[in-house]
C-alpha positions as CSV (number, residue, x, y, z in Angstrom):
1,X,25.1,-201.0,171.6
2,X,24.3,-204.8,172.7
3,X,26.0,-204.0,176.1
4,X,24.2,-200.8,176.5
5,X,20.6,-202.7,176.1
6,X,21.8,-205.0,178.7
7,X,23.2,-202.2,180.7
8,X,19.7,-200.3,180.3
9,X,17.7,-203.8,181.5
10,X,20.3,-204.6,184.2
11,X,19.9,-201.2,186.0
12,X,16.1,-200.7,186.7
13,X,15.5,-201.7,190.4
14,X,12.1,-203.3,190.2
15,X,14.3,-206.1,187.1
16,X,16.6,-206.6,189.9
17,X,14.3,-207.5,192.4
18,X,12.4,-209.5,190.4
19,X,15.5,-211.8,189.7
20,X,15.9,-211.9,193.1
21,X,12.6,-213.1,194.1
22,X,12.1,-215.8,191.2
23,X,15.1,-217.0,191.4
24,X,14.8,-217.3,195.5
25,X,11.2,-219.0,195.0
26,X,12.8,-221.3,192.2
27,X,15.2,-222.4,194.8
28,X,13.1,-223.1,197.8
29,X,10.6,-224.6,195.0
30,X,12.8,-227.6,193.6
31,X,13.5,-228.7,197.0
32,X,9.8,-229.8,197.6
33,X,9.9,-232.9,196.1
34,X,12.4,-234.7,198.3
35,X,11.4,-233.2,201.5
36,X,8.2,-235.5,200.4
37,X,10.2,-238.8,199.8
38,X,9.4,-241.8,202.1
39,X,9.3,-245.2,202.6
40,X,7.5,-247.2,204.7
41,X,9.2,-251.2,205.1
42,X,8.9,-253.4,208.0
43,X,7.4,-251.1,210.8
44,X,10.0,-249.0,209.7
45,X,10.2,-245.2,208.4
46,X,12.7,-243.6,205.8
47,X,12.4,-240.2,204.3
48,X,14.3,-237.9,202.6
49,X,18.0,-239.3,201.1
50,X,17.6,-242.3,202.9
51,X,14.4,-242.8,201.4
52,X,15.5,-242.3,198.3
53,X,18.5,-244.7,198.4
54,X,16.0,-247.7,199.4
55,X,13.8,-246.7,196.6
56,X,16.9,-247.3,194.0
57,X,17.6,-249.9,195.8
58,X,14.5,-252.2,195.6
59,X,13.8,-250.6,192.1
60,X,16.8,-252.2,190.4
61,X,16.0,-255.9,191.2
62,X,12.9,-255.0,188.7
63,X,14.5,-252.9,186.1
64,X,14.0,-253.9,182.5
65,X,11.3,-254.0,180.3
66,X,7.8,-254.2,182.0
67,X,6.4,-257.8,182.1
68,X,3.3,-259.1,183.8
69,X,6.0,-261.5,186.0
70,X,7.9,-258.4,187.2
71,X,4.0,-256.3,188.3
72,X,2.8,-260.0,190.3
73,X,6.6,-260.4,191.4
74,X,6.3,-256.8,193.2
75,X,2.8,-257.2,194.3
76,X,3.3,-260.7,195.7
77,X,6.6,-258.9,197.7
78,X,5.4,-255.5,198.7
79,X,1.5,-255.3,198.1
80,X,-0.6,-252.4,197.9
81,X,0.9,-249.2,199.0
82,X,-0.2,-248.1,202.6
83,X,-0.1,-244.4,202.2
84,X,-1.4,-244.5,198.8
85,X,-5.3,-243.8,199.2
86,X,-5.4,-240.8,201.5
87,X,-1.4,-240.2,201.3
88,X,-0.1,-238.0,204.3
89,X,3.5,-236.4,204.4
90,X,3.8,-235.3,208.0
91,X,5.9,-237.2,209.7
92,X,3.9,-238.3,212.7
93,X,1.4,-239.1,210.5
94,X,3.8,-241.7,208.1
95,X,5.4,-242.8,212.0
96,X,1.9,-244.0,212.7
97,X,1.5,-246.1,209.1
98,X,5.2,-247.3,209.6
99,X,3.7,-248.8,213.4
100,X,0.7,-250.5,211.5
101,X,3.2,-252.6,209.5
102,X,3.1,-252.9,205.4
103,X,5.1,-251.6,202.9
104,X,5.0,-248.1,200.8
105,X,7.6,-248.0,198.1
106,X,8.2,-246.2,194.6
107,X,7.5,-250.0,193.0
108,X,4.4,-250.9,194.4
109,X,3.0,-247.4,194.0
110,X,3.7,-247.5,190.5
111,X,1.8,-251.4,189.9
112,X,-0.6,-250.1,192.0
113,X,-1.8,-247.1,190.0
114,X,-1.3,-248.6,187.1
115,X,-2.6,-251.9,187.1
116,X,-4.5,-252.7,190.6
117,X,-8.0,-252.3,190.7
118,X,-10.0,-250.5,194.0
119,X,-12.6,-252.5,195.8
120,X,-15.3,-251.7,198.3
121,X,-15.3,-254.3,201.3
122,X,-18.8,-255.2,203.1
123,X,-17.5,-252.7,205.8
124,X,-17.4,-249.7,203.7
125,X,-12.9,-250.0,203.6
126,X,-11.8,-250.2,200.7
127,X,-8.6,-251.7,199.5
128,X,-6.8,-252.5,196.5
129,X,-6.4,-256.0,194.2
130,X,-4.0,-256.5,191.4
131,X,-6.7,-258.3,188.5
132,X,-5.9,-261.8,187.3
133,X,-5.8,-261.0,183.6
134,X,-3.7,-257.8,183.4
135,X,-1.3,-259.0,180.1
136,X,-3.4,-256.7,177.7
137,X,-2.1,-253.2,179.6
138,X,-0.3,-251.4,176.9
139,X,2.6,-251.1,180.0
140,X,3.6,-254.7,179.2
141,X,4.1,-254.2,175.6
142,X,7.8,-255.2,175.8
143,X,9.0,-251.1,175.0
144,X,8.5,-249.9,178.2
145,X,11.4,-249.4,180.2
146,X,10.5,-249.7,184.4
147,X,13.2,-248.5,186.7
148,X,13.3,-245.8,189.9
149,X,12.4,-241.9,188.9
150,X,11.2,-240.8,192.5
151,X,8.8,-238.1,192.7
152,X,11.7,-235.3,191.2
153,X,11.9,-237.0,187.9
154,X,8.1,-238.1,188.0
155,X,7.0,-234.7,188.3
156,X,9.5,-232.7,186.7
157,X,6.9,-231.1,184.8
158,X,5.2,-229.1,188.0
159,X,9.0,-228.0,188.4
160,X,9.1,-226.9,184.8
161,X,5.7,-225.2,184.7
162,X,6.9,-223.5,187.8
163,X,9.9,-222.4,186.2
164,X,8.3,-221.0,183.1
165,X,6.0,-219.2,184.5
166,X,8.2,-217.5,186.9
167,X,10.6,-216.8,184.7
168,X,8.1,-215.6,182.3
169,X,7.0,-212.9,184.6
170,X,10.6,-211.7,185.5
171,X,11.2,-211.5,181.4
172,X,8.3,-209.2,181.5
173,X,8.8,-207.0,184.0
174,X,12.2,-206.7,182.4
175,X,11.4,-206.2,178.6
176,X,8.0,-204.3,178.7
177,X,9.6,-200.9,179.5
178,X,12.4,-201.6,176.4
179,X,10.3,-198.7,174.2
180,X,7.4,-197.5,176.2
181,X,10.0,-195.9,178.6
182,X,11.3,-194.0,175.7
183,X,8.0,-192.6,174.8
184,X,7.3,-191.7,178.5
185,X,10.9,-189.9,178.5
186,X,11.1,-188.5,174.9
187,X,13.9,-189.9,174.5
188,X,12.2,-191.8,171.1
189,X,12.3,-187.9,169.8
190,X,16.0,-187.5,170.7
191,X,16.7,-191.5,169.2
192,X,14.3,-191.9,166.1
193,X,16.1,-189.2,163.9
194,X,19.2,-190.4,164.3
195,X,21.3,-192.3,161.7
196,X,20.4,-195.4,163.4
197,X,17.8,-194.7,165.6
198,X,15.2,-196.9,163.7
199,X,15.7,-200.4,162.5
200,X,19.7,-200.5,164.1
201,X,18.2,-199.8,167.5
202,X,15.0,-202.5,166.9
203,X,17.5,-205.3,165.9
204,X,19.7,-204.4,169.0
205,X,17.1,-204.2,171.5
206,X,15.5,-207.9,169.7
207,X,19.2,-209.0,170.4
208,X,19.6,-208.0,173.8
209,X,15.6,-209.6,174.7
210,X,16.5,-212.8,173.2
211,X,20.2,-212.9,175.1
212,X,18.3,-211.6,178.7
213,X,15.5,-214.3,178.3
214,X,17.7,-217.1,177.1
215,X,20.1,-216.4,179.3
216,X,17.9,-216.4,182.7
217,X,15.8,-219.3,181.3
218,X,18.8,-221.7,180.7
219,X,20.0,-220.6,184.0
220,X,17.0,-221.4,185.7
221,X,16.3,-224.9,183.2
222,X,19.8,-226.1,184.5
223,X,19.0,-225.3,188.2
224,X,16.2,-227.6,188.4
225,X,17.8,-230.8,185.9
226,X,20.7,-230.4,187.8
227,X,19.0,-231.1,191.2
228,X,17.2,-233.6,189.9
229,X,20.6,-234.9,188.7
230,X,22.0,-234.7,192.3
231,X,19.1,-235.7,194.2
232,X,17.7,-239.1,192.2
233,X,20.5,-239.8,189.8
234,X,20.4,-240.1,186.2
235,X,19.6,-243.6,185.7
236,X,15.9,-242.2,185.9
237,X,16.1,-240.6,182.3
238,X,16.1,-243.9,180.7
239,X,12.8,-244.7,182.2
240,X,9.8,-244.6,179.8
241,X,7.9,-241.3,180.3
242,X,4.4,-243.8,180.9
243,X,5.4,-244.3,184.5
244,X,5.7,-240.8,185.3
245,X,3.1,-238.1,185.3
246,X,4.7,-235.7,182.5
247,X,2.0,-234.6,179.7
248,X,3.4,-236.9,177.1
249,X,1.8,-238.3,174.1
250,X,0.3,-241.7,175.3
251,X,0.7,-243.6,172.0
252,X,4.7,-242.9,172.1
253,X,4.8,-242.8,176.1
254,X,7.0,-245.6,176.2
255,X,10.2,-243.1,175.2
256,X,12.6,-242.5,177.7
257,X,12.4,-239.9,180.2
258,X,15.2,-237.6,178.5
259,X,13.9,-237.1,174.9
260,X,10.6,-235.5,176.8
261,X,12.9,-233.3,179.3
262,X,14.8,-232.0,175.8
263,X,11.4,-231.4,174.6
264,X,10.6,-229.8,177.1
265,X,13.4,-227.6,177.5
266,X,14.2,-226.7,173.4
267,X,9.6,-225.9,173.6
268,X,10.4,-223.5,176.9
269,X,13.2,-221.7,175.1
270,X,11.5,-221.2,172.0
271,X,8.6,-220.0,174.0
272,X,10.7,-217.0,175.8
273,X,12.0,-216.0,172.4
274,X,8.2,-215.7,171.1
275,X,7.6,-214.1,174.2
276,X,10.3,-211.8,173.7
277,X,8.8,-210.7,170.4
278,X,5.4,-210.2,171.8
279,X,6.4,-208.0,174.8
280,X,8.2,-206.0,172.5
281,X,5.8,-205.2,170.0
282,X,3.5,-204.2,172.9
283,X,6.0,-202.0,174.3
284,X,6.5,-200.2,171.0
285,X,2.8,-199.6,170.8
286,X,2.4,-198.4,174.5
287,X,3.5,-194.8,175.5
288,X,3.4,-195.8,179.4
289,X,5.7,-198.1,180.5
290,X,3.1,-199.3,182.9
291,X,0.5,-200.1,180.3
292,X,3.2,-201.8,178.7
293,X,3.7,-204.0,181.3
294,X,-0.1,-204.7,182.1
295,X,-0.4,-205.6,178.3
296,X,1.8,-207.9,178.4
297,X,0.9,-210.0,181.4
298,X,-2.5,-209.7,179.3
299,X,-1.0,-211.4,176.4
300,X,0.9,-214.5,178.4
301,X,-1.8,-215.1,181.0
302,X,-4.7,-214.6,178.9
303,X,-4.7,-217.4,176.3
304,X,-4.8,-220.0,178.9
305,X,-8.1,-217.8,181.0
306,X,-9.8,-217.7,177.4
307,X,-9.7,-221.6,177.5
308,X,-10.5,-223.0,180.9
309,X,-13.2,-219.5,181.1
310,X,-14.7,-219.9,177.7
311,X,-13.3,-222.6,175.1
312,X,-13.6,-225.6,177.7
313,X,-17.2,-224.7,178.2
314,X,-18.2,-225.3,174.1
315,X,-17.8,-228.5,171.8
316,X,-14.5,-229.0,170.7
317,X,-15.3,-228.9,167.0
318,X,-15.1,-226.0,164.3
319,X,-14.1,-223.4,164.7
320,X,-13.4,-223.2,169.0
321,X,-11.2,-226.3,167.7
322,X,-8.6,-223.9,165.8
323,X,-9.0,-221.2,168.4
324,X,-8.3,-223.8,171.3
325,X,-5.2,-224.8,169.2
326,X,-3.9,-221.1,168.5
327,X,-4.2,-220.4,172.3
328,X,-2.1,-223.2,173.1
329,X,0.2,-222.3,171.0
330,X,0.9,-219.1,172.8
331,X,3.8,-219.2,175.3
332,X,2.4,-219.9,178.4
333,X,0.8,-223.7,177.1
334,X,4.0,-224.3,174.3
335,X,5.8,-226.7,175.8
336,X,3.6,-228.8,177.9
337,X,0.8,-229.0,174.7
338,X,3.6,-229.6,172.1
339,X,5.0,-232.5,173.9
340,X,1.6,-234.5,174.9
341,X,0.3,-233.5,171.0
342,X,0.4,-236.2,168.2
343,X,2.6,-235.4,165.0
344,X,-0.3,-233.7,163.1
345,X,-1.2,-231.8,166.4
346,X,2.4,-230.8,166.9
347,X,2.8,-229.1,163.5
348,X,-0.5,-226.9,164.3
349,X,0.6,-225.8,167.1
350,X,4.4,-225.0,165.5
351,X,3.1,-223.6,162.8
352,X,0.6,-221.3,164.5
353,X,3.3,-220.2,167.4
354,X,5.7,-219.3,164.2
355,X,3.2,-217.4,162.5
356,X,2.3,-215.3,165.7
357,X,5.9,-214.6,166.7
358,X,6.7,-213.5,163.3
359,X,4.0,-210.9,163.0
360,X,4.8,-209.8,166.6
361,X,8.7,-209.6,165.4
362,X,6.7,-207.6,162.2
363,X,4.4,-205.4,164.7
364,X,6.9,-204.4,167.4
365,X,9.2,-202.7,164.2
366,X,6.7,-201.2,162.4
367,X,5.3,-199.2,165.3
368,X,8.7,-198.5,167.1
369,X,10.4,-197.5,163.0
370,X,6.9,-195.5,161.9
371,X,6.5,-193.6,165.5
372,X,5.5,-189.7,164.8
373,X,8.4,-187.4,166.5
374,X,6.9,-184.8,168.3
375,X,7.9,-181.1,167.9
């Protein structure tokens, strides 16, 4: 029965197309990032591989723990960034920085955000200064780890929100017809009074959502590590997650890169199970396969519109504090809030995203076991 589901998922056009595309956008997506690398050094211009290469390069004469010697040793070496306050990536635009002279590396771009200060000349330029007393930045506590991540590893999360979301949407437009089109066809009055036409065919068709969703999402998840893998190395998952820009929790941000990108990953996949669960309990309330479907774009998109429309607008207090925590909760948010949230903020939004898949698992048999066949 398990291959049949599959089968059934598998052979509508508009699932098939909808792989296609994701998967095609996924692919030209995760190549972004280093069609943006450069470096700028000694009136000359690097991008792409090459660029990268240098970046490891210089990067590993400061590897280590962070210490104020290694942020002045940089900044005494490389100075502030020249393509870091208006940054441009075409590249006649970097040619003409490169001909101005100066230096534009991962290292100093890193001190430079994190430590230099901006000042306003008499002219109206501005430019930046590294601060004499800079030994109380929690960076230069002794647990964070400095080393090269590039701008893949820095902002693997954009890739990953990407990835959700558009795998999301494909999950969706593959799993919303799973009862509704068996309304719309009668076949539910053909199914339901058979032997095992109720709970048998729930638990098989929970089975074959979970295997479809895990299945693409995994697929996907490895597409964009591994690219990351071959384009800036491994050496980057080391690096504390403080110097990158993932959503992390800032009192622990000094954990290495790879315990957040298994966060990440274990949060997404539970995610598309819960969303599983959802779409399916709205499909086995919806007798059209396209209400089925608008429903449950409804239910992933609009926790996170409820927020930035409504929640974000009122005090964060009371109760908008609880529902700002149960819409985070939902699929869309998961991951990204579960791994910036403290401990205590971690097990609310756990315990609210079990709660809500389990009475969607709940829902989703009830209506499909209890439906009224017609004469």
């Amino acid at each position: 029965m398990m291959g049949k589901e599959l089968y059934r998922i598998f052979s509508r056009r508009i699932t098939l197309l909808a792989l296609a595309a994701a998967t095609a956008f996924l692919i030209y997506y995760g190549f972004f990032h280093i069609w943006e690398e450069a470096v700028i050094e000694d009136g000359n211009l690097l991008r792409h591989g090459e660029a990268v290469a240098r970046d490891k390069e210089i990067a590993e004469e400061f590897a280590g723990p962070l210490t104020e010697e290694t942020v002045r040793a940089i900044w005494e070496k490389y100075g502030a960034p020249v393509n870091y306050m208006d940054p441009v990536v075409r590249e006649e635009d970097l040619q003409r920085l490169a001909e101005q002279g100066g230096y534009d590396n991962y290292c100093n771009t890193v001190v430079t955000r994190l430590f230099a200060g901006k000042v306003i000349q008499e002219d109206g330029s501005a430019v930046f200064l590294l601060p004499e007393e800079i030994s109380e930045s929690r960076y230069l506590d002794g647990n964070h780890i400095f080393g090269y991540v590039g701008l893949g590893w820095s902002w693997y999360w954009d890739q990953f929100l990407v990835m959700i979301v558009m795998v999301s949407v494909v999950v969706i437009i593959a799993l919303a017809p799973m009862f509704s089109e068996d309304y719309a066809f009668r076949t539910a009055d053909i199914v339901l009074p058979t032997v095992r036409g109720r709970i048998r065919i729930w638990q098989t068709r929970v089975g074959a959502g979970f295997f479809f969703a895990s299945a693409y999402y995994w697929l996907m998840g490895a597409f964009i590590f591994l690219l990351n893998i071959f384009f800036y190395g491994a050496d980057g998952l080391n690096i504390s997650c403080g110097f990158t820009y993932l959503p992390y929790d800032l009192m622990r941000d000094s954990d290495p890169l790879w315990k957040a990108v298994l966060i990440m990953h274990l949060g997404g996949w539970f995610s598309m199970l819960a969303l599983t669960l959802q779409i399916q309990a709205v499909s086995s309330k919806n007798k059209s396969t396209f209400g089925a479907l608008l429903w449950s774009l409804a239910a992933f998109l609009g926790p996170i519109a409820i927020i930035n429309f409504i929640l974000k607008n009122l005090p964060f207090m009371g109760v908008n504090k609880w529902l700002q925590y149960f819409c985070y909760s939902m699929p869309f948010s998961f991951s990204g809030m579960y791994l910036q949230a403290p401990p205590s903020g971690k097990q609310i939004l756990l315990t609210f995203a079990l709660i809500t898949a389990v009475l969607s698992c709940a829902l989703g048999g009830l209506c499909w076991c209890r439906h009224q066949v017609r004469n």
